[in-house]
PyMOL Python script that loads the backbone (N, CA, C, O; Angstrom):
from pymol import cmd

cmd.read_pdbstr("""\
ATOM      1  N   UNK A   1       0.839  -1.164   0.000  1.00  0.00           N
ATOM      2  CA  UNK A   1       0.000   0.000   0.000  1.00  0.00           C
ATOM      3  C   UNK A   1       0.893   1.239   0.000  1.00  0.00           C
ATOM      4  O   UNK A   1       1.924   1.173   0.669  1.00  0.00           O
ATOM      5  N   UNK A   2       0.651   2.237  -0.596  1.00  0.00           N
ATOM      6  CA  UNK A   2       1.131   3.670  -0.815  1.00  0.00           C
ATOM      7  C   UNK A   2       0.192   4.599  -0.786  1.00  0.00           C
ATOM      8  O   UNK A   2      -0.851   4.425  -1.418  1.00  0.00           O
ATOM      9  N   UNK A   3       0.374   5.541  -0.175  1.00  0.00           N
ATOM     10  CA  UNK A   3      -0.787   6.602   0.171  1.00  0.00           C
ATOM     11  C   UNK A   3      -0.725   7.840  -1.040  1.00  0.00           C
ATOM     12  O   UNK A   3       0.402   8.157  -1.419  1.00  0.00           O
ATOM     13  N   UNK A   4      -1.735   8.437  -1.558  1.00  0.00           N
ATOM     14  CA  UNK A   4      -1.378   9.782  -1.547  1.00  0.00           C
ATOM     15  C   UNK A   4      -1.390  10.808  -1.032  1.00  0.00           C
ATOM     16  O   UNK A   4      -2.275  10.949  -0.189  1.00  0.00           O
ATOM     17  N   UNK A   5      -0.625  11.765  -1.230  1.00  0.00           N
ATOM     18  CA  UNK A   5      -0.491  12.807  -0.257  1.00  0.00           C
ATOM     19  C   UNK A   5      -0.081  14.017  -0.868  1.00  0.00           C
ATOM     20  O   UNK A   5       0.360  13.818  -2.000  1.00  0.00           O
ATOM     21  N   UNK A   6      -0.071  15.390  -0.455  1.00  0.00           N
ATOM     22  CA  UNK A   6      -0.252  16.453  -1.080  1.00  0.00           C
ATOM     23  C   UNK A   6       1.437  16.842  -1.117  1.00  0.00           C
ATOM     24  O   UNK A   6       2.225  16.643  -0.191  1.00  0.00           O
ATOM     25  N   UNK A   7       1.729  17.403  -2.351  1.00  0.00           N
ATOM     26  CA  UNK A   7       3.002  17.886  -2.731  1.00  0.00           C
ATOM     27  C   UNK A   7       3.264  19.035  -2.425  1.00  0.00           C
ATOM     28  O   UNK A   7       3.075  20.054  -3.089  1.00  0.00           O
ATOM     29  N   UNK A   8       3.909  18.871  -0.956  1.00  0.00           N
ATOM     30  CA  UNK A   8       4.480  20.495  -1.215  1.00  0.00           C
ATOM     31  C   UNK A   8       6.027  20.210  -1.010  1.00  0.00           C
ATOM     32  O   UNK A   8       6.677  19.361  -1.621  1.00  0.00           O
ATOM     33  N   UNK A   9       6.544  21.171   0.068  1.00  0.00           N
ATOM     34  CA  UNK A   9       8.213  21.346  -0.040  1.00  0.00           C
ATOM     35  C   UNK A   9       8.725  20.594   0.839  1.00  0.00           C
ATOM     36  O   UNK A   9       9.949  20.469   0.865  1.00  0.00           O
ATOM     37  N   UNK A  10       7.633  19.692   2.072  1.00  0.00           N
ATOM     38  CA  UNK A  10       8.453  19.365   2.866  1.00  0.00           C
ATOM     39  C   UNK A  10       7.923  17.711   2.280  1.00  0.00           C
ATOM     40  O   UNK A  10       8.237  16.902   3.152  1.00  0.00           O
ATOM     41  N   UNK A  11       7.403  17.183   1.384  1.00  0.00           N
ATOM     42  CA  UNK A  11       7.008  16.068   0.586  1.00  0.00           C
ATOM     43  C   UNK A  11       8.141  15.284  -0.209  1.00  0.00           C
ATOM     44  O   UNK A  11       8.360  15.602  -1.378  1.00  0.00           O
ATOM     45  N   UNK A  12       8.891  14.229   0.422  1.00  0.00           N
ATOM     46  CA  UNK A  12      10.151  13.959  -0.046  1.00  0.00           C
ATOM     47  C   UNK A  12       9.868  12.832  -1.634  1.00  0.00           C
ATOM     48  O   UNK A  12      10.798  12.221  -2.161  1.00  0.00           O
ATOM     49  N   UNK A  13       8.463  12.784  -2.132  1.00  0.00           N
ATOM     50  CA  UNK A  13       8.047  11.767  -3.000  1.00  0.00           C
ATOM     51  C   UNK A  13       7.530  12.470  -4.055  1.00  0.00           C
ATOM     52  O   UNK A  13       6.306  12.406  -4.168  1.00  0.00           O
ATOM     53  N   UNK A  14       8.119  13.112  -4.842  1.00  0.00           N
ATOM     54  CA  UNK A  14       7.938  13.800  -6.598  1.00  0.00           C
ATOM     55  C   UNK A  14       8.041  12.977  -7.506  1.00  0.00           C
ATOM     56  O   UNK A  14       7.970  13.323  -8.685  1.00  0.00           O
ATOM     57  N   UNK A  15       8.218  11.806  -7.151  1.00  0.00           N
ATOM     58  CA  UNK A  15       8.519  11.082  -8.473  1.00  0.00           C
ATOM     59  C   UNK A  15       7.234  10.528  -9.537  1.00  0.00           C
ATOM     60  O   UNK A  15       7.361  10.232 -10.725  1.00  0.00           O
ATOM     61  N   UNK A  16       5.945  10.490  -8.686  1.00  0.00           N
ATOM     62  CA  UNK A  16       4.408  10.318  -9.301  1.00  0.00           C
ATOM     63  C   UNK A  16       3.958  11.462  -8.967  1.00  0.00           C
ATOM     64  O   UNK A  16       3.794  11.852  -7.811  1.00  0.00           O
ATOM     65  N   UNK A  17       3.731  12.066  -9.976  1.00  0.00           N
ATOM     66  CA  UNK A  17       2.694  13.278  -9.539  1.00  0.00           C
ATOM     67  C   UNK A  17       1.529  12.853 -10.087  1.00  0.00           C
ATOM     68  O   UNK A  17       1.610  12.160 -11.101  1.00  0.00           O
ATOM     69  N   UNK A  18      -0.010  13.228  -9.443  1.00  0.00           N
ATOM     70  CA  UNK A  18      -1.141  12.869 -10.027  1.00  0.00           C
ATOM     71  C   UNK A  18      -1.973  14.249  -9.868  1.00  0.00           C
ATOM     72  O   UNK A  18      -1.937  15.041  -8.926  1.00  0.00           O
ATOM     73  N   UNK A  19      -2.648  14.302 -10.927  1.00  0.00           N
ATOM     74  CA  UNK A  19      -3.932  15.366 -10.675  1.00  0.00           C
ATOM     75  C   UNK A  19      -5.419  14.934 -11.101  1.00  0.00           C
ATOM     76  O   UNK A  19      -5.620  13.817 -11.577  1.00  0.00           O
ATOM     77  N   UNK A  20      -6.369  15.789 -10.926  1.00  0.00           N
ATOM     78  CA  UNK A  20      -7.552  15.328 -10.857  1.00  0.00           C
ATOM     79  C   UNK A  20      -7.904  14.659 -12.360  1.00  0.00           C
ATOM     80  O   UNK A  20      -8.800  13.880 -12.684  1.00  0.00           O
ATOM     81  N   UNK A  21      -7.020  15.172 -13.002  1.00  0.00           N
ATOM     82  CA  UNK A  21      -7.299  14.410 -14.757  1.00  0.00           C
ATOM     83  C   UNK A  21      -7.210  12.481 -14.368  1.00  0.00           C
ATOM     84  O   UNK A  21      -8.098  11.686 -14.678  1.00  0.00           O
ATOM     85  N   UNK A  22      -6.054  12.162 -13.724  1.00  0.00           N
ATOM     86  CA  UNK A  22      -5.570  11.156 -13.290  1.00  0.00           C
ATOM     87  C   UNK A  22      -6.545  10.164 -12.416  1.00  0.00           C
ATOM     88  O   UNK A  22      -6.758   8.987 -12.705  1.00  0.00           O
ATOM     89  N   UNK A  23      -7.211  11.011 -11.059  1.00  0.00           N
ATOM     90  CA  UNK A  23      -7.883   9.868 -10.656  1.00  0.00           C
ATOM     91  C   UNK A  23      -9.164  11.649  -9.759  1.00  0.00           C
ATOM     92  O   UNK A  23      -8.922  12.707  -9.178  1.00  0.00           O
ATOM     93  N   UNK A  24     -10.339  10.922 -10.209  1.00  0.00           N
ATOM     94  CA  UNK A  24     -11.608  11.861  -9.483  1.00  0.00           C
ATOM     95  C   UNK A  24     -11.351  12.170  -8.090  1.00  0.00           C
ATOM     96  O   UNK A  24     -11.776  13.241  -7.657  1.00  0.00           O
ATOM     97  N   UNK A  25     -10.803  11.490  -7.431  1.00  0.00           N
ATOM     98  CA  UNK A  25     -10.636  11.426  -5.966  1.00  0.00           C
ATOM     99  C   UNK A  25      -9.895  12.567  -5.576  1.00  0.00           C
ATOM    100  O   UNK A  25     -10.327  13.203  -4.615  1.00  0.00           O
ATOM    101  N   UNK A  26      -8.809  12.967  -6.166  1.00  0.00           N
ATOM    102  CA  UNK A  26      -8.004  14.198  -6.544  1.00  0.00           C
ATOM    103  C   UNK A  26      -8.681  15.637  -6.498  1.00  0.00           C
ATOM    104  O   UNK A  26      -9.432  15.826  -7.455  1.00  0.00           O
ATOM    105  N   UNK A  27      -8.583  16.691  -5.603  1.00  0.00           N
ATOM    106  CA  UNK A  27      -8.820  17.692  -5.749  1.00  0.00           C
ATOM    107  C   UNK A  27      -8.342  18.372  -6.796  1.00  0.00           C
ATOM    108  O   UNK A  27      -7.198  18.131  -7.182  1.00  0.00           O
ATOM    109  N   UNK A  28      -9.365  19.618  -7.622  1.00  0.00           N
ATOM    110  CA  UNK A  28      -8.329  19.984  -8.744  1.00  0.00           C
ATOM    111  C   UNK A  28      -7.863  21.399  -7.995  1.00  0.00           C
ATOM    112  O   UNK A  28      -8.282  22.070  -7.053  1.00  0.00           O
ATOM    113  N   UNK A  29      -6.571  21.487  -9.106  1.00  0.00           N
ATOM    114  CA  UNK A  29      -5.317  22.180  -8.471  1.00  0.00           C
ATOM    115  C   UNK A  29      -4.938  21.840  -7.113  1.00  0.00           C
ATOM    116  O   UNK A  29      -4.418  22.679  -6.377  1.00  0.00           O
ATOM    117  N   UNK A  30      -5.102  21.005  -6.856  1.00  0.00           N
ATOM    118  CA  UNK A  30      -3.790  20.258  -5.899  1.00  0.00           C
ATOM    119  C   UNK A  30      -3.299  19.075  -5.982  1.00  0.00           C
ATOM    120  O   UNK A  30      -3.734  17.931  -5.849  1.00  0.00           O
ATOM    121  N   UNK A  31      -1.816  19.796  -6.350  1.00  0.00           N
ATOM    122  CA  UNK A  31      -0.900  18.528  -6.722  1.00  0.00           C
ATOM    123  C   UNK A  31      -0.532  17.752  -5.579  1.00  0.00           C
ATOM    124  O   UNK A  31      -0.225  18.242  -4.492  1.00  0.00           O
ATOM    125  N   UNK A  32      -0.591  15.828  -5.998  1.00  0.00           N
ATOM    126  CA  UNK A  32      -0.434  14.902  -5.432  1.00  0.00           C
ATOM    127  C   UNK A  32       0.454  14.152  -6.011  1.00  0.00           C
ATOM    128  O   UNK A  32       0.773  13.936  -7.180  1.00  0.00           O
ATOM    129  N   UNK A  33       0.982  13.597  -4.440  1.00  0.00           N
ATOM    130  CA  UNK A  33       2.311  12.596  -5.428  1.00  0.00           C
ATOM    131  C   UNK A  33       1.725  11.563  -4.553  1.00  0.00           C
ATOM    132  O   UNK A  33       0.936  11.669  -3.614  1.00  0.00           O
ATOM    133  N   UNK A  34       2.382  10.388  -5.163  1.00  0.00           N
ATOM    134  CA  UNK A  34       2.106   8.979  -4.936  1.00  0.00           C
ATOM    135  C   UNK A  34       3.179   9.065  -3.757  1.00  0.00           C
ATOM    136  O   UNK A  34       4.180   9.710  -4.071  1.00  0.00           O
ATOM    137  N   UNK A  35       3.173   8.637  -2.690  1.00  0.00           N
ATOM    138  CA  UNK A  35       4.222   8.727  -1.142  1.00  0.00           C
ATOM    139  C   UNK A  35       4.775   6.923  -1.212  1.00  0.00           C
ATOM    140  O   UNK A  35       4.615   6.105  -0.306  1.00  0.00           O
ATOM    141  N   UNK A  36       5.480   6.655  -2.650  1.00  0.00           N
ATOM    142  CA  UNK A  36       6.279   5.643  -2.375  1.00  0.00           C
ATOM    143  C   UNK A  36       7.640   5.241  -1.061  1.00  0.00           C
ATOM    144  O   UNK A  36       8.284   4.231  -0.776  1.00  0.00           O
ATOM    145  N   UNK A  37       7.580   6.554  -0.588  1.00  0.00           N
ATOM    146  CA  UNK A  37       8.567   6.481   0.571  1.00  0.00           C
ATOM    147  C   UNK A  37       7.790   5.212   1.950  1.00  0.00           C
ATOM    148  O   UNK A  37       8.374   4.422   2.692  1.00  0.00           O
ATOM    149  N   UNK A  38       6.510   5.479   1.820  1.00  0.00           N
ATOM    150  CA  UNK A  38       5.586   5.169   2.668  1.00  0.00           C
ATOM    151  C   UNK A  38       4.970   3.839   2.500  1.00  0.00           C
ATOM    152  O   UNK A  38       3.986   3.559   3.185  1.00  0.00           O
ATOM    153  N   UNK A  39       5.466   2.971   1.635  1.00  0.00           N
ATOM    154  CA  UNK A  39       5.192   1.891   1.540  1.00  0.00           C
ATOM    155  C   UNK A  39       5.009   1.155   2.343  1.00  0.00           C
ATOM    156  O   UNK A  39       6.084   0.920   2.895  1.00  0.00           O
ATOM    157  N   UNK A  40       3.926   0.405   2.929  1.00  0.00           N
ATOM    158  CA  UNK A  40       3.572  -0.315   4.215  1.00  0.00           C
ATOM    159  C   UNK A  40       2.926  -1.714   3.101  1.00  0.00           C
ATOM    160  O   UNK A  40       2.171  -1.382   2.187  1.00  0.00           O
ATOM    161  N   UNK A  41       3.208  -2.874   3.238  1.00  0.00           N
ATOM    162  CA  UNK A  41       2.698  -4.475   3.497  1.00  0.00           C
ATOM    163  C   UNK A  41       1.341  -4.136   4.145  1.00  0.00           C
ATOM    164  O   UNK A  41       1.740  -3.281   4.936  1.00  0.00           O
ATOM    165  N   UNK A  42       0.379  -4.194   4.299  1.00  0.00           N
ATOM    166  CA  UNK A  42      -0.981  -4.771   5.407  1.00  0.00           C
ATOM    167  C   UNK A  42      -2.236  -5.267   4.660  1.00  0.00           C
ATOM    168  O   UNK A  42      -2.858  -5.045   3.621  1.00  0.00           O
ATOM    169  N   UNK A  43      -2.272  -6.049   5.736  1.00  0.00           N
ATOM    170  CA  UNK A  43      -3.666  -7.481   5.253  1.00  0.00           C
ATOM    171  C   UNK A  43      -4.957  -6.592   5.356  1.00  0.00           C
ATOM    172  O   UNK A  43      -5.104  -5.659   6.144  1.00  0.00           O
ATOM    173  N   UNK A  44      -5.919  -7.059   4.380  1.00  0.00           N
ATOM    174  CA  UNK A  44      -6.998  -6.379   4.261  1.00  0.00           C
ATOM    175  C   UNK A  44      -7.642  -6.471   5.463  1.00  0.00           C
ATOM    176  O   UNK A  44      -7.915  -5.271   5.479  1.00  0.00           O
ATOM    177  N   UNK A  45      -8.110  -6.866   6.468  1.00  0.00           N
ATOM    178  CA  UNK A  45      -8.744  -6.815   7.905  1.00  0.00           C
ATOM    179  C   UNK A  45      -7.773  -5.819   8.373  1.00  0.00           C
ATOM    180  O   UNK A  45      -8.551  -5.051   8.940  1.00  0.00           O
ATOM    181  N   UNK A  46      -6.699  -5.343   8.515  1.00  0.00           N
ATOM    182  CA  UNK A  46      -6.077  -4.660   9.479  1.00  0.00           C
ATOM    183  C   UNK A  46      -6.723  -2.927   8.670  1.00  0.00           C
ATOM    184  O   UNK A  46      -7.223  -1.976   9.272  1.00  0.00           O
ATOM    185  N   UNK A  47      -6.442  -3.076   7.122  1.00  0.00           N
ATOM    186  CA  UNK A  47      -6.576  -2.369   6.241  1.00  0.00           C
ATOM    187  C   UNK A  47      -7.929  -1.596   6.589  1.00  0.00           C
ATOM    188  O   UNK A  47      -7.951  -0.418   6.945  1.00  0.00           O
ATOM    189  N   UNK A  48      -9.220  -2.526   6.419  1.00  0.00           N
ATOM    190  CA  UNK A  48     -10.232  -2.459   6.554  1.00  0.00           C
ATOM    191  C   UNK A  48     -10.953  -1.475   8.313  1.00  0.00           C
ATOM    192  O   UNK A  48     -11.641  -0.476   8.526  1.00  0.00           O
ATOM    193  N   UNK A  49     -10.402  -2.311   8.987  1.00  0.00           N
ATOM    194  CA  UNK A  49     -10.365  -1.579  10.571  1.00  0.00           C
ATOM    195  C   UNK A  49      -9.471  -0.399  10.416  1.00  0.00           C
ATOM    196  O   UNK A  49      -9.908   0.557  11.056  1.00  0.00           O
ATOM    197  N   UNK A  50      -8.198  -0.110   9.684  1.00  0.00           N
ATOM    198  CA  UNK A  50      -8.138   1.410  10.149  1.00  0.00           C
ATOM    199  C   UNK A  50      -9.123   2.461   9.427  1.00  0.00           C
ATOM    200  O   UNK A  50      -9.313   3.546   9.978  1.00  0.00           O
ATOM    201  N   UNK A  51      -9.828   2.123   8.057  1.00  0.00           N
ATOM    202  CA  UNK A  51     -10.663   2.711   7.491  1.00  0.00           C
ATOM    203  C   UNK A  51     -11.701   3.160   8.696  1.00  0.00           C
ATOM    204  O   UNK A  51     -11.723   4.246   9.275  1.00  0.00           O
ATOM    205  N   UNK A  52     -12.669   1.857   8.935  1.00  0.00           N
ATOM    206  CA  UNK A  52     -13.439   2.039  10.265  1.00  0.00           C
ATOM    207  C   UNK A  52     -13.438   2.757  10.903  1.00  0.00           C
ATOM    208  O   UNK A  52     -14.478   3.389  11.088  1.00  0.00           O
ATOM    209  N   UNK A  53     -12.126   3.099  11.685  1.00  0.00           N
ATOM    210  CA  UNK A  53     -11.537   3.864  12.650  1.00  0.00           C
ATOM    211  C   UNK A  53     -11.148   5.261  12.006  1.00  0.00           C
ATOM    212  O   UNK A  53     -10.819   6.262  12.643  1.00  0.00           O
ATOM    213  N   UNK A  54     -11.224   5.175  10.947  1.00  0.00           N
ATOM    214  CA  UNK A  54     -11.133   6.636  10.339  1.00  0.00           C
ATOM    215  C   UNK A  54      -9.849   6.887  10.475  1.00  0.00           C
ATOM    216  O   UNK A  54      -9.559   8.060  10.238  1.00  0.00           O
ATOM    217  N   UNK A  55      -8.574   5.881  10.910  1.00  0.00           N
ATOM    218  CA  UNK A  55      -7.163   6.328  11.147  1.00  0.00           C
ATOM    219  C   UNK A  55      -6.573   6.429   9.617  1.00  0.00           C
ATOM    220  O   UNK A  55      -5.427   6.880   9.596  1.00  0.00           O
ATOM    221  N   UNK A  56      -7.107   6.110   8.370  1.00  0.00           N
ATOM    222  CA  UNK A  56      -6.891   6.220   6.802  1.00  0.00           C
ATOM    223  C   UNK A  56      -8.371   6.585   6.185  1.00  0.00           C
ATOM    224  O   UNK A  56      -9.446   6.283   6.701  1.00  0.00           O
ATOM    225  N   UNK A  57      -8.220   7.133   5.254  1.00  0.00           N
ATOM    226  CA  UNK A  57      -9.500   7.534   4.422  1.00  0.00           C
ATOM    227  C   UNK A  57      -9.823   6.587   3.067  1.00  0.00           C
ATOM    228  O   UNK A  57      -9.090   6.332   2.111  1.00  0.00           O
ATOM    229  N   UNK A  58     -10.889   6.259   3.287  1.00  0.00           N
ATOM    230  CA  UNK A  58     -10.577   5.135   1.910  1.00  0.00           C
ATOM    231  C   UNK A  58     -11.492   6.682   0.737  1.00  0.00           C
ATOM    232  O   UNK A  58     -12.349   7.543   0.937  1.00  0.00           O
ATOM    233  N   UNK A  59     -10.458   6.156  -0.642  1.00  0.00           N
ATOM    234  CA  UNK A  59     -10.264   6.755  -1.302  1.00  0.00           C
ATOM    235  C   UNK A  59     -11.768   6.579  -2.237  1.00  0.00           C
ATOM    236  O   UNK A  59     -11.956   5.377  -2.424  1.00  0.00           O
ATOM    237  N   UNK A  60     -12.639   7.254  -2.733  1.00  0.00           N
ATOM    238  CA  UNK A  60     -13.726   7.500  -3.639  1.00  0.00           C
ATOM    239  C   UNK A  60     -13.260   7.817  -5.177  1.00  0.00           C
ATOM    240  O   UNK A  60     -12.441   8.730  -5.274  1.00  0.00           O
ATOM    241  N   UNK A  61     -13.695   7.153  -6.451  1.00  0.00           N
ATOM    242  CA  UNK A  61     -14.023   6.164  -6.603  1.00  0.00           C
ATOM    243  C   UNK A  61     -13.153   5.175  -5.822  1.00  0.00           C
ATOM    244  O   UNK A  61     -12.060   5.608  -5.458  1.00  0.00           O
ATOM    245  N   UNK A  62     -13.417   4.126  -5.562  1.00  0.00           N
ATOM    246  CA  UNK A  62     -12.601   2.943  -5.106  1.00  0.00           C
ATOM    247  C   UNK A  62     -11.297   2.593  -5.868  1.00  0.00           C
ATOM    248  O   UNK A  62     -10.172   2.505  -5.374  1.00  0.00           O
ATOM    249  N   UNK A  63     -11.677   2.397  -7.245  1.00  0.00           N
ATOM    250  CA  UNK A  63     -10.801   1.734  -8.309  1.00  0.00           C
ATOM    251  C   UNK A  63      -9.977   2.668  -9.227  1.00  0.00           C
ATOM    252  O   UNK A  63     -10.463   3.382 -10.104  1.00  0.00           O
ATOM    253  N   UNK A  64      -8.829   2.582  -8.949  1.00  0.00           N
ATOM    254  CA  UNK A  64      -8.195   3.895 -10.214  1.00  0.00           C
ATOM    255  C   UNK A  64      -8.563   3.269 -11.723  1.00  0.00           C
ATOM    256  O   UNK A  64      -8.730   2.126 -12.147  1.00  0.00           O
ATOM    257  N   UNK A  65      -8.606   4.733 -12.369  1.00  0.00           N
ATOM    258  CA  UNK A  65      -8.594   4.355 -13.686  1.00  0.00           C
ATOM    259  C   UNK A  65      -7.487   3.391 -14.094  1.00  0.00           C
ATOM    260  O   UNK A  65      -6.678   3.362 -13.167  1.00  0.00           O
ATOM    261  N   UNK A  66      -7.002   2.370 -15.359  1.00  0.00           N
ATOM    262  CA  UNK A  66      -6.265   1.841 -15.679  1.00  0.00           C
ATOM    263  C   UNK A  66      -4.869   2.105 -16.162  1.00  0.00           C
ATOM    264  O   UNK A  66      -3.786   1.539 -16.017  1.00  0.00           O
ATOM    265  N   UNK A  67      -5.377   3.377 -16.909  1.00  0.00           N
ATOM    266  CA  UNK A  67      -3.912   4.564 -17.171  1.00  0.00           C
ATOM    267  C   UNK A  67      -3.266   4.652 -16.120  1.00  0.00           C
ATOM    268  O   UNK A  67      -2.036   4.605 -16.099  1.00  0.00           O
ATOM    269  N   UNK A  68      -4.031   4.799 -15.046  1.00  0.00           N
ATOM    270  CA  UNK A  68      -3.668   5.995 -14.078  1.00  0.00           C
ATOM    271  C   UNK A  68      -2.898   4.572 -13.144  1.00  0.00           C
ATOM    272  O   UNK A  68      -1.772   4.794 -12.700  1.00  0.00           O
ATOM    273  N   UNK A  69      -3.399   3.441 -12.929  1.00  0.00           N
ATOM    274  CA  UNK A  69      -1.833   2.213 -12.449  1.00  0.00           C
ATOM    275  C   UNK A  69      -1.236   2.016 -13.140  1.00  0.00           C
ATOM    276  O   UNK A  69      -0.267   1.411 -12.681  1.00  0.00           O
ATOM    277  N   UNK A  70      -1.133   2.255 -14.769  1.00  0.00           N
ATOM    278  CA  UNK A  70       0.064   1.937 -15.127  1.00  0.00           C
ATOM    279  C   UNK A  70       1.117   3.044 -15.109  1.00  0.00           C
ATOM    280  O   UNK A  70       2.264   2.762 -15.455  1.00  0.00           O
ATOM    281  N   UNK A  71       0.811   4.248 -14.738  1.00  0.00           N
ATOM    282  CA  UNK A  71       1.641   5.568 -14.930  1.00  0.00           C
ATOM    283  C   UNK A  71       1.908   5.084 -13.484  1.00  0.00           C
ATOM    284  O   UNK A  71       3.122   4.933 -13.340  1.00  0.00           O
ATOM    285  N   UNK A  72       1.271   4.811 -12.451  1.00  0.00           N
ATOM    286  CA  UNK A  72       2.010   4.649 -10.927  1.00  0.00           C
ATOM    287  C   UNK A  72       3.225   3.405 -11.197  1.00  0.00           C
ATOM    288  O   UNK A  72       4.429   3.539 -10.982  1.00  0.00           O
ATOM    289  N   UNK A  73       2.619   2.329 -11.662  1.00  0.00           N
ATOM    290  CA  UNK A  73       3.514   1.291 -11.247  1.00  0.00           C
ATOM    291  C   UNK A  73       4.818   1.323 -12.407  1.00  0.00           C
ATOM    292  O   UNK A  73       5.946   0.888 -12.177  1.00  0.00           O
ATOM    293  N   UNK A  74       4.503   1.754 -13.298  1.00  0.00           N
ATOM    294  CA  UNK A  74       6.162   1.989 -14.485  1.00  0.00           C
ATOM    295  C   UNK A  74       6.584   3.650 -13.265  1.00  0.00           C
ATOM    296  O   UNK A  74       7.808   3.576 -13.149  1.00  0.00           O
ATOM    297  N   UNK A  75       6.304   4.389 -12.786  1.00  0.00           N
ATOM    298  CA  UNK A  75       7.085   5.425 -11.648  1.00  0.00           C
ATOM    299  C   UNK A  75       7.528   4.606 -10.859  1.00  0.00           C
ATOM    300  O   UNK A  75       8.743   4.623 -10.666  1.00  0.00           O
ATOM    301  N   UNK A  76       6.714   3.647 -10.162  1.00  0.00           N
ATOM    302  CA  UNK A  76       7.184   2.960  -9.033  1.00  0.00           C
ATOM    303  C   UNK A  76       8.472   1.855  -9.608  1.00  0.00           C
ATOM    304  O   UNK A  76       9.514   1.679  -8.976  1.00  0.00           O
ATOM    305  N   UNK A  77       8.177   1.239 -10.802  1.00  0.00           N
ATOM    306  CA  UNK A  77       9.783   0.479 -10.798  1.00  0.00           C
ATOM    307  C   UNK A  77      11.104   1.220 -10.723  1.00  0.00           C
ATOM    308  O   UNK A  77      12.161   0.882 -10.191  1.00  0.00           O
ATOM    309  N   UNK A  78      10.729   2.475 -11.486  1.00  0.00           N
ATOM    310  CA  UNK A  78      11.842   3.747 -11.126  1.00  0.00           C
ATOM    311  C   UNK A  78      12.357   3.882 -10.430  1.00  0.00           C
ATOM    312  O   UNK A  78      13.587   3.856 -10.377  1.00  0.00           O
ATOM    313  N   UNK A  79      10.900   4.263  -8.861  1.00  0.00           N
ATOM    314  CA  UNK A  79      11.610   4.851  -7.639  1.00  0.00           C
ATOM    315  C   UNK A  79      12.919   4.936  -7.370  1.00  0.00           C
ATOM    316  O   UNK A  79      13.501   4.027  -7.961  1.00  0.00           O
ATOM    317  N   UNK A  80      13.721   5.673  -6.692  1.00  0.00           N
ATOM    318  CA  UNK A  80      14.537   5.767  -5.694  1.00  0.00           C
ATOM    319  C   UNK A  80      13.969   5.526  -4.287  1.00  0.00           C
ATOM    320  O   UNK A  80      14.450   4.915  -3.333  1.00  0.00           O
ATOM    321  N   UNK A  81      12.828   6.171  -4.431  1.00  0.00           N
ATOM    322  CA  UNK A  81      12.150   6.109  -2.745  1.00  0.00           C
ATOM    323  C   UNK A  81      11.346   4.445  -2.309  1.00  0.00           C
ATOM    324  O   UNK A  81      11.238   4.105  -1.131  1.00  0.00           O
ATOM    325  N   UNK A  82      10.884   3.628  -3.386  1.00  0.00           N
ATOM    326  CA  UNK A  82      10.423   2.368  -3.386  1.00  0.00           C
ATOM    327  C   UNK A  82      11.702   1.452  -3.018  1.00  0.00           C
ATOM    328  O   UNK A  82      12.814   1.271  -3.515  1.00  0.00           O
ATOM    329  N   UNK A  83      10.831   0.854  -1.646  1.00  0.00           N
ATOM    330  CA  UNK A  83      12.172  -0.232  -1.287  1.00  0.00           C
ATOM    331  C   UNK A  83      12.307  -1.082  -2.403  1.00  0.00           C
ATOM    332  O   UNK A  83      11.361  -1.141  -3.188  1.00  0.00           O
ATOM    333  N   UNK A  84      13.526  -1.887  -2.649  1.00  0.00           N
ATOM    334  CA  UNK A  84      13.620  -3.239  -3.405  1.00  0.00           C
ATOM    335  C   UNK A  84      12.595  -4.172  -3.533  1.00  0.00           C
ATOM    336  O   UNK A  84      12.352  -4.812  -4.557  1.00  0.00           O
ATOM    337  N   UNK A  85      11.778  -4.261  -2.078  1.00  0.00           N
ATOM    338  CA  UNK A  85      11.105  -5.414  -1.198  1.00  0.00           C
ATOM    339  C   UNK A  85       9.793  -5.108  -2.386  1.00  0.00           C
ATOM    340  O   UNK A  85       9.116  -5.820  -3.127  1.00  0.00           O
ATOM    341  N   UNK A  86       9.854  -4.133  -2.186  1.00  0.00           N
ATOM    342  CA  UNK A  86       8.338  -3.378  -2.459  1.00  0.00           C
ATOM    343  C   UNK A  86       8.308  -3.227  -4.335  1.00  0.00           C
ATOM    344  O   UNK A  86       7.320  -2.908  -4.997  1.00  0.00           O
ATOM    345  N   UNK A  87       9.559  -3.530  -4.818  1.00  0.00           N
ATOM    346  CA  UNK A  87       9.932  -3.295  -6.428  1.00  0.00           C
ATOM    347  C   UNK A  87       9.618  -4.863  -6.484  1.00  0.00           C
ATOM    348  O   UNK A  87       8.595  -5.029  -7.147  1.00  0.00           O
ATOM    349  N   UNK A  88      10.022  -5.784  -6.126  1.00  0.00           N
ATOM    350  CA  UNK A  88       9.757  -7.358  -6.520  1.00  0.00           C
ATOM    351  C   UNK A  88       8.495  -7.687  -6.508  1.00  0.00           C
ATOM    352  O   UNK A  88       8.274  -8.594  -7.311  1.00  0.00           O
ATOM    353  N   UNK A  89       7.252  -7.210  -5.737  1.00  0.00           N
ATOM    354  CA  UNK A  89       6.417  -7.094  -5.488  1.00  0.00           C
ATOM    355  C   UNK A  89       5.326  -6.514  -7.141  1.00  0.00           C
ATOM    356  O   UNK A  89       4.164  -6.788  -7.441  1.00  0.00           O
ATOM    357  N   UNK A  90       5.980  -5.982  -7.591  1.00  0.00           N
ATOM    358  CA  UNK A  90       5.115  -5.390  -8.938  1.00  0.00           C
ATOM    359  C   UNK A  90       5.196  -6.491  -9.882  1.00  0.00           C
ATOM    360  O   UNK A  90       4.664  -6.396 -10.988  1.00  0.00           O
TER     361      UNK A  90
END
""", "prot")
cmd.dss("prot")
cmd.show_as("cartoon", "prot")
cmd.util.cbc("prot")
cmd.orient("prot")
């Protein structure tokens, strides 16, 4: 899992930028990068309960467009900020 999160100066993850063209969920004019630094492993029940708990926001629509994972995951083999662990994984 990788979050998004809003790009500003103290945002160490530029390497995906997304905007509202990219995925509806996206505010327009505010730029988002994909926070491959932030890569976390977790099982859908743990996933699911922090939603619950409101400790993560699940994202509206649910499903990204198809463009819009393949522009993440060809950034993400790139990364610098994507662990190895997390590159074998794609």
């Amino acid at each position: 899992m990788v979050n998004l999160t809003t790009l500003d100066d103290e945002c160490p993850d530029d390497e995906c930028i997304l905007n509202e063209t990219h995925y509806a969920w996206i505010k327009p004019n505010h730029p988002t990068a994909v926070a491959f630094s932030r890569f976390r492993i977790w099982n859908v029940a743990r996933l699911s309960a922090a939603i619950g708990l409101k400790l993560v926001t699940a994202a509206h629509p649910k499903s990204l467009p198809a463009a819009t994972m393949a522009k993440i995951t060809a950034d993400a083999k790139a990364s610098r900020e994507l662990s190895g662990k997390a590159k074998r994984m794609l």
